[in-house]
N, CA, C and O of each residue as an XYZ file, in Angstrom:
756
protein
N     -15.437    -14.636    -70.116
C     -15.524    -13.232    -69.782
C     -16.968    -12.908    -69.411
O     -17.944    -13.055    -70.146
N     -16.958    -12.402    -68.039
C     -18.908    -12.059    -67.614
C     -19.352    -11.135    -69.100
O     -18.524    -10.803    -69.948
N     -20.351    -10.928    -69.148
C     -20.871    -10.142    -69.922
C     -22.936    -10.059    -69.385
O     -23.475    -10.505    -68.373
N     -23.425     -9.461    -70.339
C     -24.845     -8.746    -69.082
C     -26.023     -8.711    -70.617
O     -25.566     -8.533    -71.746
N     -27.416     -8.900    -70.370
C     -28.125     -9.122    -71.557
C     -29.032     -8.191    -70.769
O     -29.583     -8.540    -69.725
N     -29.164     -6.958    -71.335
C     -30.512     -6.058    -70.703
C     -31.472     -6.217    -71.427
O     -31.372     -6.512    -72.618
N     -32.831     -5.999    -70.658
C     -33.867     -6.076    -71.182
C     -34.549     -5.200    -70.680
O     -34.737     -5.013    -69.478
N     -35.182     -4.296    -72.037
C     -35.946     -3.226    -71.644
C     -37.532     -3.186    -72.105
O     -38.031     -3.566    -73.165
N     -38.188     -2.557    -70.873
C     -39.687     -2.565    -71.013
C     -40.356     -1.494    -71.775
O     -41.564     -1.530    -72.010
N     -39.467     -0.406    -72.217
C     -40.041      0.316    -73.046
C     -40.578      1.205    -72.305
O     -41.336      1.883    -72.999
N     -40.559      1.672    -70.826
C     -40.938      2.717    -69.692
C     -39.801      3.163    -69.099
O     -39.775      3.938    -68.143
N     -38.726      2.621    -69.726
C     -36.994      3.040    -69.165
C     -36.707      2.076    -67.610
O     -36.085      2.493    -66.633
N     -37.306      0.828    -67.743
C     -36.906     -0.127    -66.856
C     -36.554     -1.205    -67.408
O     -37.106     -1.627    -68.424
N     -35.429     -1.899    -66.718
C     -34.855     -2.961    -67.175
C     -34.654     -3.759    -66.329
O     -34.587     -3.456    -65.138
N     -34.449     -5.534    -67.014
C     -34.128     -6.511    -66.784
C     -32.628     -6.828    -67.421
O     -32.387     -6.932    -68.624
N     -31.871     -6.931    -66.555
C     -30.084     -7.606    -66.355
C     -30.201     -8.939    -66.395
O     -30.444     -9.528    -65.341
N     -30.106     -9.406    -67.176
C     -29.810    -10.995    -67.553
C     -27.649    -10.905    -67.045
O     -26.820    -10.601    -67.902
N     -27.305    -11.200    -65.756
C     -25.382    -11.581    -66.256
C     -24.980    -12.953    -65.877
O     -25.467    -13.886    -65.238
N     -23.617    -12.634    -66.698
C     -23.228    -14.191    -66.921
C     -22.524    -14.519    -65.756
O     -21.646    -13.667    -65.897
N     -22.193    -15.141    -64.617
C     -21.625    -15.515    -62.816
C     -19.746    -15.354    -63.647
O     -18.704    -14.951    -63.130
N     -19.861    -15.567    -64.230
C     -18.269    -15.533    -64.563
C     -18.458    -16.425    -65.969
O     -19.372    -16.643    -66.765
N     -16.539    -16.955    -65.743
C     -16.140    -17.942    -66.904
C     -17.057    -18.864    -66.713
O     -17.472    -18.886    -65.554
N     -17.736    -19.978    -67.750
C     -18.656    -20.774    -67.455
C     -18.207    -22.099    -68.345
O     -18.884    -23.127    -68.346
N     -16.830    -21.927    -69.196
C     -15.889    -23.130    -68.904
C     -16.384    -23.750    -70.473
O     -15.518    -24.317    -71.139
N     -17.534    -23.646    -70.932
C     -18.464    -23.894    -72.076
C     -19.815    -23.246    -72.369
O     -20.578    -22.778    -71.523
N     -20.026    -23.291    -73.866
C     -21.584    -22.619    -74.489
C     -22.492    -22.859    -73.299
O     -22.068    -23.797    -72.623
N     -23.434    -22.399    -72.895
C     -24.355    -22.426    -72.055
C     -26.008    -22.422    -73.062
O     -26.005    -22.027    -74.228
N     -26.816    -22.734    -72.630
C     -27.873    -22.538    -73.363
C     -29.012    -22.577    -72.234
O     -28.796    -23.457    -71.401
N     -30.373    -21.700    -71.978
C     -31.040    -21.473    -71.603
C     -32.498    -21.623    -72.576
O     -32.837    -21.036    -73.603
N     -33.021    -22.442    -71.937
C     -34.373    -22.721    -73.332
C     -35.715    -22.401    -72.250
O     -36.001    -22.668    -71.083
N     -36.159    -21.869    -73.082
C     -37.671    -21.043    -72.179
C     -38.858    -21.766    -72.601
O     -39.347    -21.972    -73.712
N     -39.274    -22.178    -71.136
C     -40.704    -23.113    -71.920
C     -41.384    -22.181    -72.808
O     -40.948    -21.060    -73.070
N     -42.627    -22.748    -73.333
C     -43.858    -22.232    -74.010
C     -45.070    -22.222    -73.193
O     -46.155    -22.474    -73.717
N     -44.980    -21.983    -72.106
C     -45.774    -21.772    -71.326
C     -45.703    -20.649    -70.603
O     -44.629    -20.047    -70.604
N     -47.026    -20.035    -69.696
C     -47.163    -19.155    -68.688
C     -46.335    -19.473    -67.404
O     -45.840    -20.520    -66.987
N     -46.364    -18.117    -66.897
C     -45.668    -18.670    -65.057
C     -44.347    -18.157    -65.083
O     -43.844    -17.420    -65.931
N     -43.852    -18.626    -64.071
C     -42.399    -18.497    -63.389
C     -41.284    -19.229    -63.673
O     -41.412    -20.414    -63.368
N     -40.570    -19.026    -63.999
C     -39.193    -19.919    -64.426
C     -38.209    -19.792    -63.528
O     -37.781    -18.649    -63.372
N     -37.597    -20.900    -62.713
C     -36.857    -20.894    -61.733
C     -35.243    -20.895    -62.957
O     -34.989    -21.364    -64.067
N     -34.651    -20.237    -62.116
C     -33.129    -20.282    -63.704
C     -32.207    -20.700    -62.482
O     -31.025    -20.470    -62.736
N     -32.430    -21.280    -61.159
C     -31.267    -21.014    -59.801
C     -31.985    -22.654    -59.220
O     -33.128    -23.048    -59.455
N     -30.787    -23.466    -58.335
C     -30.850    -24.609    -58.106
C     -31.691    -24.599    -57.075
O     -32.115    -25.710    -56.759
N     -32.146    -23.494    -56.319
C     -33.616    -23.790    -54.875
C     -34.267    -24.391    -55.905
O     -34.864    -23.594    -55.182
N     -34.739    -24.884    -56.721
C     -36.120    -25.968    -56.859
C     -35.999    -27.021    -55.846
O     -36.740    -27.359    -54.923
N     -34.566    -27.562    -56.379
C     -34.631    -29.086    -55.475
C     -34.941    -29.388    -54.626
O     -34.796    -28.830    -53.538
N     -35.532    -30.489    -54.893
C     -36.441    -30.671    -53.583
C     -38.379    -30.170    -53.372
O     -39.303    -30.689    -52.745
N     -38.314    -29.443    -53.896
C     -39.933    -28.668    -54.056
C     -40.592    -30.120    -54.636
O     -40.045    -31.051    -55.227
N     -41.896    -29.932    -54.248
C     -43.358    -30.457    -54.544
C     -43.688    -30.201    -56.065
O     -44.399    -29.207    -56.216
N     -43.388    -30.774    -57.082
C     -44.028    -30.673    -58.613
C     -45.145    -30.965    -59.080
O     -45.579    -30.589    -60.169
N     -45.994    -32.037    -57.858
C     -47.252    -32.153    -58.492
C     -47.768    -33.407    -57.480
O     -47.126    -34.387    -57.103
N     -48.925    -33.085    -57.232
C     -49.718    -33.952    -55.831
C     -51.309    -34.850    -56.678
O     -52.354    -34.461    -57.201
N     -50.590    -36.322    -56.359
C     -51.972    -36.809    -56.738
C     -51.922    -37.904    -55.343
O     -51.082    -38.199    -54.494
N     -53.629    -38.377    -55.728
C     -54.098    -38.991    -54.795
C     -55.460    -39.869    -54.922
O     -56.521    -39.469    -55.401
N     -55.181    -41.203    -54.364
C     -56.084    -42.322    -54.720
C     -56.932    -42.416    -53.459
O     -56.376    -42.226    -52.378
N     -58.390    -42.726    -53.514
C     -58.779    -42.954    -52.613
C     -59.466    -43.955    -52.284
O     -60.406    -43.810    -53.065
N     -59.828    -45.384    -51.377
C     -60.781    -46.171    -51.568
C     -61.753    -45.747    -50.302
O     -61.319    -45.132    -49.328
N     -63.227    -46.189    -50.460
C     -64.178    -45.774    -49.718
C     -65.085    -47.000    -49.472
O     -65.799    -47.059    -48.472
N     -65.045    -47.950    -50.376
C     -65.873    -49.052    -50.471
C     -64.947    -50.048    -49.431
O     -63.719    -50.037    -49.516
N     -65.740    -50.999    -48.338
C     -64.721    -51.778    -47.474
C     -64.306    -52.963    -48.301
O     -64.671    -53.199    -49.453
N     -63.332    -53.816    -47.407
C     -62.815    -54.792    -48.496
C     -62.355    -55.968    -47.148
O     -62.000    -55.670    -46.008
N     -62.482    -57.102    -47.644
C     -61.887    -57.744    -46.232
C     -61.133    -59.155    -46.611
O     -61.748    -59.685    -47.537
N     -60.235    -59.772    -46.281
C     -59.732    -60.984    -46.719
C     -59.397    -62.368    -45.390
O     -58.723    -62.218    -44.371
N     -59.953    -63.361    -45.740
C     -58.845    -64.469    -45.068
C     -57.941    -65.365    -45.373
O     -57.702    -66.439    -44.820
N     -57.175    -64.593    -46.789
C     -56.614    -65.405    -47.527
C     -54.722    -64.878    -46.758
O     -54.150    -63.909    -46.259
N     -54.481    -66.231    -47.129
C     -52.829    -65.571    -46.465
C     -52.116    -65.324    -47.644
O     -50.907    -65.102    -47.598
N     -52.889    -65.343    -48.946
C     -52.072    -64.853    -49.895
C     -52.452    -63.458    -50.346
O     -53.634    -63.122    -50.270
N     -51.298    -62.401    -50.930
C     -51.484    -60.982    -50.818
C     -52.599    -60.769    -51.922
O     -52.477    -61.264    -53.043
N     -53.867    -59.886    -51.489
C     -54.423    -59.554    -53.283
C     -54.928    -57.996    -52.774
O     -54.905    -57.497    -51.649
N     -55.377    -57.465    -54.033
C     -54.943    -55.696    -54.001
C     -56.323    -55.206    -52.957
O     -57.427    -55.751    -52.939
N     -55.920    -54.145    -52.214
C     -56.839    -53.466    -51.236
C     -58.242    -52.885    -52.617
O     -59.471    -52.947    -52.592
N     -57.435    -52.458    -53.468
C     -58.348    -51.444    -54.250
C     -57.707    -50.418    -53.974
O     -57.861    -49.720    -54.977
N     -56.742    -49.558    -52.877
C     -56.045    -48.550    -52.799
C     -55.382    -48.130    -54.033
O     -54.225    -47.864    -53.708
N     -55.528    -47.949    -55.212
C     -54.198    -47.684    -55.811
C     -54.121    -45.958    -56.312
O     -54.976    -45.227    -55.812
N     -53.178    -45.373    -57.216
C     -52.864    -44.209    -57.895
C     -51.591    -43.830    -59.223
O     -50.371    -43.931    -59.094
N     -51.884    -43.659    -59.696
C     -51.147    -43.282    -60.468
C     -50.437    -41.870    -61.003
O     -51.150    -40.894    -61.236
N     -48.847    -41.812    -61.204
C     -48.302    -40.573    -61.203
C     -47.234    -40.511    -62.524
O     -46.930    -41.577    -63.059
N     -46.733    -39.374    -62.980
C     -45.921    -39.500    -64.542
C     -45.281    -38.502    -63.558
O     -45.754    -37.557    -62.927
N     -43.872    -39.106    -63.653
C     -43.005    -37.883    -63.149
C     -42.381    -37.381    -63.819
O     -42.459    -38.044    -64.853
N     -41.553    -36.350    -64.025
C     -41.158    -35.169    -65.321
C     -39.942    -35.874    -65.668
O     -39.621    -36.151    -66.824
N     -39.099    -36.230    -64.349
C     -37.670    -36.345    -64.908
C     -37.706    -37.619    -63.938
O     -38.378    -37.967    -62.967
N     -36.485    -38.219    -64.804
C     -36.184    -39.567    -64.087
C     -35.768    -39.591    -62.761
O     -36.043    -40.397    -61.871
N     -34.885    -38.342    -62.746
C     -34.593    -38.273    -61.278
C     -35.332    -37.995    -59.615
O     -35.093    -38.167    -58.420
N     -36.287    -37.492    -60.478
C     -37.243    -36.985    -59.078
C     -37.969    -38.326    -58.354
O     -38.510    -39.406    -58.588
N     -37.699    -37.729    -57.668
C     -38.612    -39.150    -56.099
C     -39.866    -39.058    -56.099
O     -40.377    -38.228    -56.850
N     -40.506    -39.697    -55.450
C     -42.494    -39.777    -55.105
C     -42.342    -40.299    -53.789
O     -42.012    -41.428    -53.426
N     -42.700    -39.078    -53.006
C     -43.333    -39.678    -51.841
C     -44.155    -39.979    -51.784
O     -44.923    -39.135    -52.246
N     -45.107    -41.617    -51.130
C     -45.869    -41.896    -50.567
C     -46.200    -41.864    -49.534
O     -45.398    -42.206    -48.666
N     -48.114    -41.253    -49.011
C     -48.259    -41.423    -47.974
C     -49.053    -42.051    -47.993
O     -49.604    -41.905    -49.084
N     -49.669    -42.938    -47.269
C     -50.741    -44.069    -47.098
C     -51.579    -43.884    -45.675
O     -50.970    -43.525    -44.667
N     -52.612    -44.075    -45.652
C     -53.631    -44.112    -44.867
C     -54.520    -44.922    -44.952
O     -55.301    -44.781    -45.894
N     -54.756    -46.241    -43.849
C     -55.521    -47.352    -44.080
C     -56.396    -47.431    -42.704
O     -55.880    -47.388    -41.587
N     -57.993    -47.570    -42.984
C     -58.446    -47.362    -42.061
C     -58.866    -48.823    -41.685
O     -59.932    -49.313    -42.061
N     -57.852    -49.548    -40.837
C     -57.896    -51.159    -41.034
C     -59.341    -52.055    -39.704
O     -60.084    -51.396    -38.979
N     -59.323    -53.142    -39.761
C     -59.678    -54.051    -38.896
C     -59.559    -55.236    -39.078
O     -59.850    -55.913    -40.064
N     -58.813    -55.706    -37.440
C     -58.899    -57.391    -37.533
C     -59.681    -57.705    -36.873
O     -60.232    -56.988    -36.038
N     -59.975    -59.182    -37.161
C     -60.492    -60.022    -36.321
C     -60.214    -61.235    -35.735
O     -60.401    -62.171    -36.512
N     -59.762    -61.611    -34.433
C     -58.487    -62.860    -34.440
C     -59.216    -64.310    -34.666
O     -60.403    -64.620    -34.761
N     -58.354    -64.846    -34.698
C     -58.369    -66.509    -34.666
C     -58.885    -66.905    -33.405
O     -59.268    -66.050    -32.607
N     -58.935    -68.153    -33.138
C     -58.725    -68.859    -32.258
C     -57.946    -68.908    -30.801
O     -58.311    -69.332    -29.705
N     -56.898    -68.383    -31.187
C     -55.746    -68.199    -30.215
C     -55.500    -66.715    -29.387
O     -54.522    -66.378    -28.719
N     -56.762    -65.955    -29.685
C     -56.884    -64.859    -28.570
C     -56.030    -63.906    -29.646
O     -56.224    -62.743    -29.295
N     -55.370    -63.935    -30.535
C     -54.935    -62.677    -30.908
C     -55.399    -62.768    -32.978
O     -56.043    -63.645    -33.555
N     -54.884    -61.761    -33.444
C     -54.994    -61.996    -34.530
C     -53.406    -61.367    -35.145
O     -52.439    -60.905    -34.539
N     -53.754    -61.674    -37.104
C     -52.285    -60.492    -37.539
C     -53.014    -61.313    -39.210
O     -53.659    -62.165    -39.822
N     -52.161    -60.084    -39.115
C     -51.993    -59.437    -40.604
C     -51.319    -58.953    -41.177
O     -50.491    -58.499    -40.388
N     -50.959    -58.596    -42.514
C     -50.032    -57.868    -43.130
C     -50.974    -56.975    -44.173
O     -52.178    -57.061    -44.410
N     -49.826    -55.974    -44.768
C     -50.610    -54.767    -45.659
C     -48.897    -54.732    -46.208
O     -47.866    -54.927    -45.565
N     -49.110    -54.400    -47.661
C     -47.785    -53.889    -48.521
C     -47.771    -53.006    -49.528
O     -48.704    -53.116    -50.324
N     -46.994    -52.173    -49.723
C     -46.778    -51.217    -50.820
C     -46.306    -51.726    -51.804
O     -45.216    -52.259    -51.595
N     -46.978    -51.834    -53.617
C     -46.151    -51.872    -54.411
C     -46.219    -51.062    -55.657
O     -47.252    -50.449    -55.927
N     -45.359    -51.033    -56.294
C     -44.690    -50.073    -57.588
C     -45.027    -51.009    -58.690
O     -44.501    -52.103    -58.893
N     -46.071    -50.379    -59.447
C     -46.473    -51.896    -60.354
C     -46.667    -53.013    -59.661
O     -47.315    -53.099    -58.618
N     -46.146    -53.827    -60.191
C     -45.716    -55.613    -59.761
C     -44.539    -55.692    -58.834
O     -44.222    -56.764    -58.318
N     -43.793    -54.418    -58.581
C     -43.101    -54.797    -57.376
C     -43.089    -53.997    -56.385
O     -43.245    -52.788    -56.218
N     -42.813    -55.161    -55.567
C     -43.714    -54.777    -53.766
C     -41.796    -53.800    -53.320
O     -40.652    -54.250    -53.247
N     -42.374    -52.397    -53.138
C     -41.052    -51.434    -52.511
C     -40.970    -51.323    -51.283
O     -40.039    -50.705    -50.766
N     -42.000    -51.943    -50.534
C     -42.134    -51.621    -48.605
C     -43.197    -52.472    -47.882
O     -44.414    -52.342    -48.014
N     -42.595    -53.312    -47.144
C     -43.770    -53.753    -46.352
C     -43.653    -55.466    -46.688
O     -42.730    -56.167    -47.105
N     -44.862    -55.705    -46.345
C     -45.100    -57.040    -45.139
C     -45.297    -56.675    -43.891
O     -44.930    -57.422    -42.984
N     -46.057    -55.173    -43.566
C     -46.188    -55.100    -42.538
C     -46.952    -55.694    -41.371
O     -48.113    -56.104    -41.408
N     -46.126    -55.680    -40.321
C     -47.054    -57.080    -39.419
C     -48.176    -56.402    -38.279
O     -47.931    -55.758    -37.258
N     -48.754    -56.581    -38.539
C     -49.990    -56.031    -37.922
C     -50.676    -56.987    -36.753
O     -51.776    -57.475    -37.010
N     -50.373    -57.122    -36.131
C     -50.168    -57.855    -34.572
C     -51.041    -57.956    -32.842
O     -50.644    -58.602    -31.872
N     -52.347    -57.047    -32.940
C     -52.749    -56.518    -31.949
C     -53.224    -57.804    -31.169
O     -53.853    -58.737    -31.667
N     -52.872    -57.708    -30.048
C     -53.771    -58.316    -28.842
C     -54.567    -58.795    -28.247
O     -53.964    -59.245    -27.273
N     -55.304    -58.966    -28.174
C     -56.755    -59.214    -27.697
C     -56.676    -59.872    -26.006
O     -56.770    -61.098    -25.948
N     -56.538    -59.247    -24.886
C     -56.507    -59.448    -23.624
C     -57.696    -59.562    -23.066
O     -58.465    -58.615    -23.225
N     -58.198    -60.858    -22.194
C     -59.097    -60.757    -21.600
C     -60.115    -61.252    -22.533
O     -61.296    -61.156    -22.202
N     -59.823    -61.722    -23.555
C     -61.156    -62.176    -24.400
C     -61.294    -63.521    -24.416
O     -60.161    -64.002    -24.441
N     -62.117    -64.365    -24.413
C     -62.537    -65.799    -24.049
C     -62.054    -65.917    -26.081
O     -62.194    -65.281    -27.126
N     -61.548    -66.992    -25.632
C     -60.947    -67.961    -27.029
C     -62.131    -68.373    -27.820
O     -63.095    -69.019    -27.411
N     -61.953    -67.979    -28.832
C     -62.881    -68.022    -29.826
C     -64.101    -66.926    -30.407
O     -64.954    -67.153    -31.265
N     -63.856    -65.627    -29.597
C     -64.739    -65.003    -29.579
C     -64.588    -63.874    -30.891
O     -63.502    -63.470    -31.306
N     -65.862    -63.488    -31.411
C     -65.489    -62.789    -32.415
C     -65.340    -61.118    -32.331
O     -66.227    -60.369    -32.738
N     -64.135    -60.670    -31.765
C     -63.940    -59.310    -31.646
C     -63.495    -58.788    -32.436
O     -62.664    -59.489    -33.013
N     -63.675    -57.113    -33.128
C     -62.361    -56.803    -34.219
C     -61.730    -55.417    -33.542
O     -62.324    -54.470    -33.027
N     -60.745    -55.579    -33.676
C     -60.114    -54.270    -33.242
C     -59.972    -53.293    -34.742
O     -59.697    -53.758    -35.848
N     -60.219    -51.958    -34.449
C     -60.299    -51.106    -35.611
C     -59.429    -50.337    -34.887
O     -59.429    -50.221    -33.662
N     -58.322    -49.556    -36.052
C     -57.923    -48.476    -35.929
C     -57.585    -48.058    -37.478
O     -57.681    -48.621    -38.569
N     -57.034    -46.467    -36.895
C     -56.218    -45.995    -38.679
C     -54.417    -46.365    -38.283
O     -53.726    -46.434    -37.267
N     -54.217    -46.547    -39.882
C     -52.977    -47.186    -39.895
C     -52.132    -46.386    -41.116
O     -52.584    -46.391    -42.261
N     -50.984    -45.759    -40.816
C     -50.299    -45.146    -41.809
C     -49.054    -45.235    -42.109
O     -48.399    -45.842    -41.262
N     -48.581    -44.923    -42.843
C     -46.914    -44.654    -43.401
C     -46.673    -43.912    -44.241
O     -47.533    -43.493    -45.016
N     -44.977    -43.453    -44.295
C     -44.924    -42.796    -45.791
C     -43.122    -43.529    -46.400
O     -42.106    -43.926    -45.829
N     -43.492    -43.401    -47.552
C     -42.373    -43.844    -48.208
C     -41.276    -43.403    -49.117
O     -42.058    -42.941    -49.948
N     -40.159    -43.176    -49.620
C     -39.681    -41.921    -50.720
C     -39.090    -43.187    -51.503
O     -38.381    -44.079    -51.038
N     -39.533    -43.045    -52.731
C     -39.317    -43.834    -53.910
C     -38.640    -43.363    -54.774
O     -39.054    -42.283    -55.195
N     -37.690    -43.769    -55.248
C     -37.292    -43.377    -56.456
C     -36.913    -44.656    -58.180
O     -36.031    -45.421    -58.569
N     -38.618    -43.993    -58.764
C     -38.627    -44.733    -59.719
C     -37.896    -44.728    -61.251
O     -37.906    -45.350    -62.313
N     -37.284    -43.623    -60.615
C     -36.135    -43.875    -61.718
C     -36.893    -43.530    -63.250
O     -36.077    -43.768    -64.141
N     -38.423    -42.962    -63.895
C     -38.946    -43.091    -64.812
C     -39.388    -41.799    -65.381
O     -39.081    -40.836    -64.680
N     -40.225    -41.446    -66.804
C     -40.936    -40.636    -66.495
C     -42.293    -41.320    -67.474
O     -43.078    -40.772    -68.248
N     -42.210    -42.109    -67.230
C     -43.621    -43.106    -67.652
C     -44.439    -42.889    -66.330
O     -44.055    -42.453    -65.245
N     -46.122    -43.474    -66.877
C     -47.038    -43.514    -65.826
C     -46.525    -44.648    -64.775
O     -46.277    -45.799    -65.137
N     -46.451    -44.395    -64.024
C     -46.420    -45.823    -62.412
C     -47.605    -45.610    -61.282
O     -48.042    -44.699    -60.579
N     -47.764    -46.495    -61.444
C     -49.054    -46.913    -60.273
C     -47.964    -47.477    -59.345
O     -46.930    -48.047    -59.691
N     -48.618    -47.069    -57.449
C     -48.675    -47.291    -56.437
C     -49.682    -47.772    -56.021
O     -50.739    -47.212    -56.310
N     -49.692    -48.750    -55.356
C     -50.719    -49.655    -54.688
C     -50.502    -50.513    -53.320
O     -49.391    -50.848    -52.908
N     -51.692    -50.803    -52.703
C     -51.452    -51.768    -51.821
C     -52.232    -53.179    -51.985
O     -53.158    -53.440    -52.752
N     -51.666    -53.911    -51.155
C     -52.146    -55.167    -50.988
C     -52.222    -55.474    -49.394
O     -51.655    -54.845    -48.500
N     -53.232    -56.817    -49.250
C     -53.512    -57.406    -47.899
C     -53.370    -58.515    -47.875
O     -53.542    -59.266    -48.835
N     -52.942    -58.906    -46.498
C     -52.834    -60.779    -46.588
C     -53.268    -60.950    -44.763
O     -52.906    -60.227    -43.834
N     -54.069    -62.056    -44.740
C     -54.223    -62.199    -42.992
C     -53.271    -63.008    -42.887
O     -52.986    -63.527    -43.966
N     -52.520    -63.406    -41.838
C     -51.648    -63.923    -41.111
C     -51.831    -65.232    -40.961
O     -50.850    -65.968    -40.846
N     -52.928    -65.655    -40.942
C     -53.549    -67.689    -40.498
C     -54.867    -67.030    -41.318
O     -55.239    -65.908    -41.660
N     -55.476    -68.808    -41.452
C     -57.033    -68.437    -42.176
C     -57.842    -68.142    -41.287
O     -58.848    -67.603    -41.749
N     -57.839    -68.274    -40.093
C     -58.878    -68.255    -38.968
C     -58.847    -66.218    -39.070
O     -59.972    -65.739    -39.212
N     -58.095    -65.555    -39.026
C     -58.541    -64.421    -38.930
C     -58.863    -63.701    -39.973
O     -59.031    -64.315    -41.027
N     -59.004    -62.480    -39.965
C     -59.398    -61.579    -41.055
C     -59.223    -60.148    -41.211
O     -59.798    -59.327    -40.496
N     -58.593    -59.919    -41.953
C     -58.181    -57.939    -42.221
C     -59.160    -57.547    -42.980
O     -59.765    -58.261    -43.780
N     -59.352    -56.407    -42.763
C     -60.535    -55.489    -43.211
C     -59.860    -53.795    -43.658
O     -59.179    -53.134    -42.874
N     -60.113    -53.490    -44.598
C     -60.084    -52.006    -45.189
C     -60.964    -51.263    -45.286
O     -62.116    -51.680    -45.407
N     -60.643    -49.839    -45.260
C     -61.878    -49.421    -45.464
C     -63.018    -49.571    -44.202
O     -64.233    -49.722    -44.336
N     -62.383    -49.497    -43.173
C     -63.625    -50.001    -42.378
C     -65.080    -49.184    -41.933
O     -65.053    -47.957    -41.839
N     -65.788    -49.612    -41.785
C     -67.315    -48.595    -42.020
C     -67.350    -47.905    -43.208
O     -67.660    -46.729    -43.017
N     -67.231    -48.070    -43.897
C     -66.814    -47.193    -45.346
C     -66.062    -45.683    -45.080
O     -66.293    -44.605    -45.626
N     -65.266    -45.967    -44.230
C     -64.475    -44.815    -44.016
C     -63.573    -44.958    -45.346
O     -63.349    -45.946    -46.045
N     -63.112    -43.555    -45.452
C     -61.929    -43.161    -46.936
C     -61.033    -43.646    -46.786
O     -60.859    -43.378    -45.597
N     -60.073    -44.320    -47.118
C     -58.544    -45.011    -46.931
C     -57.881    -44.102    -48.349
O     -58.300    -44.253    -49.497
N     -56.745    -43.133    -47.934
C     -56.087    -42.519    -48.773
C     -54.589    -43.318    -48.995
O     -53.994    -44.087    -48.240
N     -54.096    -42.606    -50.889
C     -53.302    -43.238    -50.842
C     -52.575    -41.410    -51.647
O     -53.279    -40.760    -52.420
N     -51.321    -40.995    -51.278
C     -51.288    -39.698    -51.679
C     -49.776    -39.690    -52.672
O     -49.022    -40.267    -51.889
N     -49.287    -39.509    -53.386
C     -48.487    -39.723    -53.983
C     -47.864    -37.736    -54.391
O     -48.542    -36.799    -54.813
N     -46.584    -37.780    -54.075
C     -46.137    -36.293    -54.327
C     -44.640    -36.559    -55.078
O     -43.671    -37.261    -54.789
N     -44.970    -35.583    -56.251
C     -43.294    -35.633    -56.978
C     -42.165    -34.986    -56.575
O     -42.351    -33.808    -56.879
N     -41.002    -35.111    -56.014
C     -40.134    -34.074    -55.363
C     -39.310    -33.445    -56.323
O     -39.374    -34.151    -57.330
N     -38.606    -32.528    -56.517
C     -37.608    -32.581    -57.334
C     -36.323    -32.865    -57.177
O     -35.558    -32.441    -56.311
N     -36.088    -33.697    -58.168
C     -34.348    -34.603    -57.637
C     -33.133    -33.903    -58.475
O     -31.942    -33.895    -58.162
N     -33.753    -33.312    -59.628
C     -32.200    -32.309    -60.106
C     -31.361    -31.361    -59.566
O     -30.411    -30.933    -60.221
């Protein structure tokens, strides 16, 4: 049976708390202990709960073809298990090729100890350049990712680098430019 909870301010204005109808079972409404706004209606989902962000500034460079960490990383505690984390990543990269006129590389995202995206192949060209010569191509390099870690423990996001052959070399961070790593909680209830 609806029924209605007024609330009065003591200036002869009120707040109508009503019930949508039959609601099938007890209902319970628990009010944080905190300041602010209390959403009581399902538009949250989906909203932004909380924005962090890692940054590296120092360069970093490898010719190993095995993956080891940029230094990019961040860490986030999400409220509820259900909510997602988008990642966005921003790598301000450079190669330098091999022998064979081109170079490559890879860059990967991982969640702790496990890698959620990537091996990305990083592949550029080098036209017109005499074999053997030492050129690097620089650019910025980005992505974004929607994770769902399923937790509400701390999790670190991170990246890693690997060059492609030993003859070349990936670079982060290049000129000591900022390489961001941005991490946002969505809401999944």
């Amino acid at each position: 049976m609806p029924g209605q909870i007024k609330i009065d301010d003591g200036a002869g204005n009120y707040t109508i708390l009503t019930n949508a109808g039959s609601l099938g079972s007890d209902k319970t409404i628990t009010i944080p202990n905190t300041t602010g706004t209390m959403a009581l209606t399902s538009d949250s989902f989906g909203k932004v709960l909380q924005v962090v962000q890692g940054t590296l500034s120092s360069a970093a460079s490898t010719t190993s073809t095995s993956y080891s960490d940029t230094g990019l990383t961040a860490s986030i505690t999400p409220s509820n298990s259900s909510n997602k984390v988008l990642v966005i990543l921003s790598h301000n990269l450079g190669l330098s090729r091999g022998s064979d006129g081109s170079a490559d590389g890879r860059v990967k995202l991982l969640r702790g100890a496990t890698d959620i995206w990537g091996g990305e192949i990083l592949n550029p060209y080098y036209r017109g350049q005499a074999s053997g010569g030492a050129m690097v191509l620089y650019w910025t390099w980005g992505t974004t990712f929607l994770d769902s870690p399923s937790t509400t423990s701390s999790t670190t996001y991170k990246t890693q680098f690997r060059s492609g052959e030993a003859a070349d070399t990936i670079y982060v961070s290049t000129s000591n430019q900022t390489d961001t790593i941005t991490l946002m909680e969505i809401d999944g209830t």
